[in-house]
Biopython code that builds the backbone (N, CA, C, O; Angstrom):
import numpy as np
from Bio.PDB.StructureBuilder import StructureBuilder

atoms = [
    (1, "UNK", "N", (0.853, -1.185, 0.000)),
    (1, "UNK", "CA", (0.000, 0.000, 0.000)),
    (1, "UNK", "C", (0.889, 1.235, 0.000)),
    (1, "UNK", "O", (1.794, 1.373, 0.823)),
    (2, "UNK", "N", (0.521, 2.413, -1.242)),
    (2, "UNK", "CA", (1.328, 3.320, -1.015)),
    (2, "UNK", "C", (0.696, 4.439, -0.099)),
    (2, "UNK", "O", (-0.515, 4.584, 0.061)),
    (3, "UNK", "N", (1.747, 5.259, 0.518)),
    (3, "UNK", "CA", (1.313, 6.396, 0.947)),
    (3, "UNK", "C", (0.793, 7.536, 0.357)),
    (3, "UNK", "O", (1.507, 7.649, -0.640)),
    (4, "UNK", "N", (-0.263, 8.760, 0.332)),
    (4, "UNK", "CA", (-0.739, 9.556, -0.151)),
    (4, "UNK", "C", (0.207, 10.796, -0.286)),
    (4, "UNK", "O", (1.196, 10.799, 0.447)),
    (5, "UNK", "N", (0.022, 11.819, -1.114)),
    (5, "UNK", "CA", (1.056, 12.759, -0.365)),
    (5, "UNK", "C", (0.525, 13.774, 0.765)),
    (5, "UNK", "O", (1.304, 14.510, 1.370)),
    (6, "UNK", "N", (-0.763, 13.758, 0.985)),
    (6, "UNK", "CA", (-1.215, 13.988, 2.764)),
    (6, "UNK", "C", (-0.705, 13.345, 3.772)),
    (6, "UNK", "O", (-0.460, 13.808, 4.886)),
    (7, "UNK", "N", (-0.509, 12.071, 3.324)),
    (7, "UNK", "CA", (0.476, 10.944, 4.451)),
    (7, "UNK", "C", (1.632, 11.342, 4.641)),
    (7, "UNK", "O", (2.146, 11.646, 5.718)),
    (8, "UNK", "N", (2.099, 11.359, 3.581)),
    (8, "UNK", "CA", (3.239, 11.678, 3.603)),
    (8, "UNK", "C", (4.051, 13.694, 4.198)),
    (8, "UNK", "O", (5.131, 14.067, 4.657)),
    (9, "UNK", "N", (3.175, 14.163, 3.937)),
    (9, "UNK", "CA", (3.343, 15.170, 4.161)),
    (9, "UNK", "C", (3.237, 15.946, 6.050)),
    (9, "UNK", "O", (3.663, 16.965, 6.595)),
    (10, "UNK", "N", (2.378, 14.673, 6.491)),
    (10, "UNK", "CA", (2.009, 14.832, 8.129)),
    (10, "UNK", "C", (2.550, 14.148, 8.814)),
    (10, "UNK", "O", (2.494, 14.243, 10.040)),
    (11, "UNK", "N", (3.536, 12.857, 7.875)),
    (11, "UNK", "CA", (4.834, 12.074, 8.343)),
    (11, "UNK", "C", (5.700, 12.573, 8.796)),
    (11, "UNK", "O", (6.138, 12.215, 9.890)),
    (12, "UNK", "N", (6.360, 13.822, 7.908)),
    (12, "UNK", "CA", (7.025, 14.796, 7.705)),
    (12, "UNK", "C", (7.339, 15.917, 8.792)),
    (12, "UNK", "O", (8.354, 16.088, 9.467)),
    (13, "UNK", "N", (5.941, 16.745, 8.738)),
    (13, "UNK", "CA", (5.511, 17.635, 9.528)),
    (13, "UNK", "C", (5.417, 17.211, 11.133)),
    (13, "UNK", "O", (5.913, 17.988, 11.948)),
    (14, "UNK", "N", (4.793, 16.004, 11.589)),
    (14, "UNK", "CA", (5.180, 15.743, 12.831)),
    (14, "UNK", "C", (5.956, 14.805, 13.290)),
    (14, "UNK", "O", (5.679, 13.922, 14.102)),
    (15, "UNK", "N", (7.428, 15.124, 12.481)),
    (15, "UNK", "CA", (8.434, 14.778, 13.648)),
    (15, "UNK", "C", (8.572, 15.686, 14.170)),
    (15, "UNK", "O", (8.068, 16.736, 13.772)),
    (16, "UNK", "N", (9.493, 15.577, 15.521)),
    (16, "UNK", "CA", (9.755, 16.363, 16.800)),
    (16, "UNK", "C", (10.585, 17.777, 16.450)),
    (16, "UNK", "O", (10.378, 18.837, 17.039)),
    (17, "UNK", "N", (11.925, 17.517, 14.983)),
    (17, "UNK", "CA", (12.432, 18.450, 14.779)),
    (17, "UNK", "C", (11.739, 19.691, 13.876)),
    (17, "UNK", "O", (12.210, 20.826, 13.948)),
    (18, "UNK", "N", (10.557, 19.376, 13.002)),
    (18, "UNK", "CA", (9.235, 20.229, 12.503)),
    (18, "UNK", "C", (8.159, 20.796, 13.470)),
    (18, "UNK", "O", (7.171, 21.392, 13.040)),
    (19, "UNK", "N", (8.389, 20.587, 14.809)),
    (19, "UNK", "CA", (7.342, 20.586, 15.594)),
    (19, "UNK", "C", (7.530, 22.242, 15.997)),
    (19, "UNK", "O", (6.601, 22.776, 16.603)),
    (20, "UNK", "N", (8.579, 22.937, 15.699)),
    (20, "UNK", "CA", (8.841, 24.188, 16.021)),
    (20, "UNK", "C", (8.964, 25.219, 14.799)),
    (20, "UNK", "O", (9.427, 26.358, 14.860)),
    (21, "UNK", "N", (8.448, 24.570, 13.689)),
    (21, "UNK", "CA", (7.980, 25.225, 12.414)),
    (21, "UNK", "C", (6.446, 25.573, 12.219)),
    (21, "UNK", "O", (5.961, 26.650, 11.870)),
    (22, "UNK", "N", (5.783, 24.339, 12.546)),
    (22, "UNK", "CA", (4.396, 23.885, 12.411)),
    (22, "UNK", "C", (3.751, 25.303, 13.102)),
    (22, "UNK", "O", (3.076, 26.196, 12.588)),
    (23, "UNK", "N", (4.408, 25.062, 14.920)),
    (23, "UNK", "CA", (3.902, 26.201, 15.519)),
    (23, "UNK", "C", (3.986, 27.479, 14.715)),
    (23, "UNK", "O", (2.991, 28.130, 14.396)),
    (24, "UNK", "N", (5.241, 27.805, 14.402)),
    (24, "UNK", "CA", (5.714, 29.349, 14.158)),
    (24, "UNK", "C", (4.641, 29.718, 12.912)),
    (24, "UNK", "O", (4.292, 30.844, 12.558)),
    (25, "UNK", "N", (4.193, 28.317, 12.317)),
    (25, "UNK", "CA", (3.193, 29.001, 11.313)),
    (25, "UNK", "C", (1.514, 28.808, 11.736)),
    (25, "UNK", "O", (0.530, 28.963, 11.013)),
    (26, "UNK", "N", (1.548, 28.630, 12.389)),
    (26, "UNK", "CA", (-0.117, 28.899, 13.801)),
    (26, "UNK", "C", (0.250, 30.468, 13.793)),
    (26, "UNK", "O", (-0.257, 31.267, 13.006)),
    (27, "UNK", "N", (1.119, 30.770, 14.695)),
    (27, "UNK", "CA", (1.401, 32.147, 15.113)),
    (27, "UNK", "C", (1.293, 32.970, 14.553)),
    (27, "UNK", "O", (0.527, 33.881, 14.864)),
    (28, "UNK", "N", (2.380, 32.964, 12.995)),
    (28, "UNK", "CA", (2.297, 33.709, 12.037)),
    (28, "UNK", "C", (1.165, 33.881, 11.621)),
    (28, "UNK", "O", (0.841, 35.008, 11.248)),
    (29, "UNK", "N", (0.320, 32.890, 11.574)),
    (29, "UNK", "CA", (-1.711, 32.927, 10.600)),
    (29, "UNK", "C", (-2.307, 33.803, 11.876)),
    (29, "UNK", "O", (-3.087, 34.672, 11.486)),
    (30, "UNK", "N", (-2.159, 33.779, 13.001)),
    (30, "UNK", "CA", (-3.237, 33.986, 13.982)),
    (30, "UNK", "C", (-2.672, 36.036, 14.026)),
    (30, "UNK", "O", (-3.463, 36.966, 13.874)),
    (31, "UNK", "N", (-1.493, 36.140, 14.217)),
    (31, "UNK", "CA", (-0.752, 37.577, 13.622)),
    (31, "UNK", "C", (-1.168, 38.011, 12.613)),
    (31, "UNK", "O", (-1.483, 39.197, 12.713)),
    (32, "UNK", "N", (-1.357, 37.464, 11.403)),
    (32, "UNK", "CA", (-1.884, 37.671, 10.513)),
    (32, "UNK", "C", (-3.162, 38.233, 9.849)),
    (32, "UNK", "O", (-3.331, 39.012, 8.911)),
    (33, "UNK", "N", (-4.036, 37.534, 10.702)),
    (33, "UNK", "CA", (-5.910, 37.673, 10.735)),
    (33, "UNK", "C", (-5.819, 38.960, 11.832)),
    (33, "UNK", "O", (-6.407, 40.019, 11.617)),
    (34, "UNK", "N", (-5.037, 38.728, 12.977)),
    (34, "UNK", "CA", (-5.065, 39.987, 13.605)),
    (34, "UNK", "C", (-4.940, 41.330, 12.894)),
    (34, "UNK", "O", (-5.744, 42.256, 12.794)),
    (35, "UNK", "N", (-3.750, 41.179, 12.447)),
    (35, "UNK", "CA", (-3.501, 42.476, 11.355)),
    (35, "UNK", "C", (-4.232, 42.798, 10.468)),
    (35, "UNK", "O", (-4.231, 44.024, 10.358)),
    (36, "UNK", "N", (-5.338, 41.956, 9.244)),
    (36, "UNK", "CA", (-6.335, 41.931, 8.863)),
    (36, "UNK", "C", (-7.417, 42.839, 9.472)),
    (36, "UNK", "O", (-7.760, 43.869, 8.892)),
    (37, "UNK", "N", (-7.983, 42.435, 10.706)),
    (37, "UNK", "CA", (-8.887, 42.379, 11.545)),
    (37, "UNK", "C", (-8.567, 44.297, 11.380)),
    (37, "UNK", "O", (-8.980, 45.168, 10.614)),
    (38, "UNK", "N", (-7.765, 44.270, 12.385)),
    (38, "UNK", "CA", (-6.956, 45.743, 12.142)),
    (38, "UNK", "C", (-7.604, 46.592, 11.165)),
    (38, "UNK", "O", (-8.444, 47.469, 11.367)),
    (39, "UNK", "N", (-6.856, 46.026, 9.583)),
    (39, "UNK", "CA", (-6.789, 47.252, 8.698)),
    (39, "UNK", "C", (-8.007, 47.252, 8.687)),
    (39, "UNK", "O", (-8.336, 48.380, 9.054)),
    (40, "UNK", "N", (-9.464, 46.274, 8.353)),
    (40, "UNK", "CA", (-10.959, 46.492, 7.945)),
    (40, "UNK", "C", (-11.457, 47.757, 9.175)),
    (40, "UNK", "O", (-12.338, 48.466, 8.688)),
    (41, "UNK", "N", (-11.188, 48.056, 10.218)),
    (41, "UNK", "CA", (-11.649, 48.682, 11.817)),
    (41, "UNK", "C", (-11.147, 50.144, 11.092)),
    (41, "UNK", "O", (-11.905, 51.098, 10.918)),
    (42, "UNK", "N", (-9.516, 50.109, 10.658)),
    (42, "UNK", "CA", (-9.457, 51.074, 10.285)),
    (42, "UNK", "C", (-9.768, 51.831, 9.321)),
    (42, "UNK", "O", (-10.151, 52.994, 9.440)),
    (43, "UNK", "N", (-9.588, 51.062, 8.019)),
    (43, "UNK", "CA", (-10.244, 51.549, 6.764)),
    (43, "UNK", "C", (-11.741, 52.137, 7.092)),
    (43, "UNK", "O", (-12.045, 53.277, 6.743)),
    (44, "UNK", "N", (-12.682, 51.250, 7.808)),
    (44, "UNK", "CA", (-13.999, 51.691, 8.233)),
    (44, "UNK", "C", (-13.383, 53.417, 8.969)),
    (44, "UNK", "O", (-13.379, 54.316, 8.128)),
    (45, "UNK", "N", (-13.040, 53.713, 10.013)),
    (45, "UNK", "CA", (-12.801, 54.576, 10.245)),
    (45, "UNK", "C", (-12.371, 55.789, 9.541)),
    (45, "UNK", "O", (-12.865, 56.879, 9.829)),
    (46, "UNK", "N", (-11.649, 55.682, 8.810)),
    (46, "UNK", "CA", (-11.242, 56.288, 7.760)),
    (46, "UNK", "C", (-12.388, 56.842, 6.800)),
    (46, "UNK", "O", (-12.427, 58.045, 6.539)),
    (47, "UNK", "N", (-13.182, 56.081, 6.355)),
    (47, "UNK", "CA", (-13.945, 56.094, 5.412)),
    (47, "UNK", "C", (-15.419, 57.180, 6.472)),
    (47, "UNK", "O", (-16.327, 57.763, 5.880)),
    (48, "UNK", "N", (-15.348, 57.182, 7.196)),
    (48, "UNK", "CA", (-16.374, 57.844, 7.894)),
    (48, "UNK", "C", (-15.756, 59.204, 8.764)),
    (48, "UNK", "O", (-16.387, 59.857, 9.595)),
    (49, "UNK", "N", (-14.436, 59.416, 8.354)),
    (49, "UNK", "CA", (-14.237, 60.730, 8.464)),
    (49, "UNK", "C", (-13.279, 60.810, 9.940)),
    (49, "UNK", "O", (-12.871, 61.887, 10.376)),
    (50, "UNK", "N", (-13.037, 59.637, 10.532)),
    (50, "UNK", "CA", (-13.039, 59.488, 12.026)),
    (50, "UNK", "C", (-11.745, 59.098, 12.093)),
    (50, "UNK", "O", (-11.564, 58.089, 12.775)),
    (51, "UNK", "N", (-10.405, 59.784, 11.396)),
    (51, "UNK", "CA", (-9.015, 59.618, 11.098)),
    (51, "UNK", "C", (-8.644, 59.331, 12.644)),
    (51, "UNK", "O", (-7.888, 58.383, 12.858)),
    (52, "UNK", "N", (-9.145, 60.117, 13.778)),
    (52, "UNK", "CA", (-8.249, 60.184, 15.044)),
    (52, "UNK", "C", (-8.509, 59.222, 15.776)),
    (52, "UNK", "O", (-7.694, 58.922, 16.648)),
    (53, "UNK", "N", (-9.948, 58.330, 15.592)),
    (53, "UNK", "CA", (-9.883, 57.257, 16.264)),
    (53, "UNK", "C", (-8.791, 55.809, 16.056)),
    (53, "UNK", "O", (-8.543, 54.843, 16.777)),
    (54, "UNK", "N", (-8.327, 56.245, 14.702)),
    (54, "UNK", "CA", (-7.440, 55.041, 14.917)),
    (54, "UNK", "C", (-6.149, 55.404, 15.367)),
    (54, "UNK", "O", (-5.179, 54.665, 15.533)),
    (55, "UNK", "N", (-6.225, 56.390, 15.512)),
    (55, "UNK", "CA", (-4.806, 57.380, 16.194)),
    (55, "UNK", "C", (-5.327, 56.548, 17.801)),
    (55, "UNK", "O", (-4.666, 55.650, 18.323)),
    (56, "UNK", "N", (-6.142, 56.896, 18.154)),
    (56, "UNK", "CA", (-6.818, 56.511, 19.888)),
    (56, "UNK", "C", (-6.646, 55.115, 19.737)),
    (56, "UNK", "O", (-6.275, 54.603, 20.794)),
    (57, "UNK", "N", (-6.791, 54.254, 18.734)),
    (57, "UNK", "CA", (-6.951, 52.634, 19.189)),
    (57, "UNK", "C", (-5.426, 51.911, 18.753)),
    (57, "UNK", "O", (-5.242, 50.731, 19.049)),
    (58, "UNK", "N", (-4.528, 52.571, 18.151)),
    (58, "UNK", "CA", (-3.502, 52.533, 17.719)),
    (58, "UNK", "C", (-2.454, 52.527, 19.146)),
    (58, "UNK", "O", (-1.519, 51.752, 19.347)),
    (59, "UNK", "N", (-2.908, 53.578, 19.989)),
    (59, "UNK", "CA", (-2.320, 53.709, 20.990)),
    (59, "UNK", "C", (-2.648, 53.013, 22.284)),
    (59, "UNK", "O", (-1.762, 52.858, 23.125)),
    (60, "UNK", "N", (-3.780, 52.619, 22.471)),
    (60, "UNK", "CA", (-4.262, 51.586, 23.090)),
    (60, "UNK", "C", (-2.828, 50.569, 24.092)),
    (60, "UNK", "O", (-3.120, 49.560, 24.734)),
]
sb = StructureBuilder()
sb.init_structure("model")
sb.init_model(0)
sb.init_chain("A")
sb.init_seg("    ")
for serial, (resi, resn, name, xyz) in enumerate(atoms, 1):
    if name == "N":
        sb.init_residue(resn, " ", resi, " ")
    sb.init_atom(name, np.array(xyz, "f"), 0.0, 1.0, " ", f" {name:<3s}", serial, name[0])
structure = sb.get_structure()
């Protein structure tokens, strides 16, 4: 029976020495959507005239 390359690829991914990559790219995605999250709050702000509130939540 051969392996898939999903098999193979989570063979890979969880050995012990990948196990500190895997994370760093959780982190990086979850940083990511944050920063996302971000620009839509601000652009909205922006767009309604309200430049200083993201000056106020910026500083937060």
């Amino acid at each position: 029976m051969e392996n898939s390359g999903i098999q193979n690829f989570l063979l890979i991914a969880t050995k012990p020495d990948n196990m500190p990559i895997a994370g760093m790219l959780v982190i990086v995605g979850f940083l990511f959507w944050v920063a996302i999250v971000q620009m839509i709050k601000h652009d909205k702000h922006i767009k309604e005239n309200k430049k200083e509130k993201v000056w106020d939540e910026m500083i937060k």
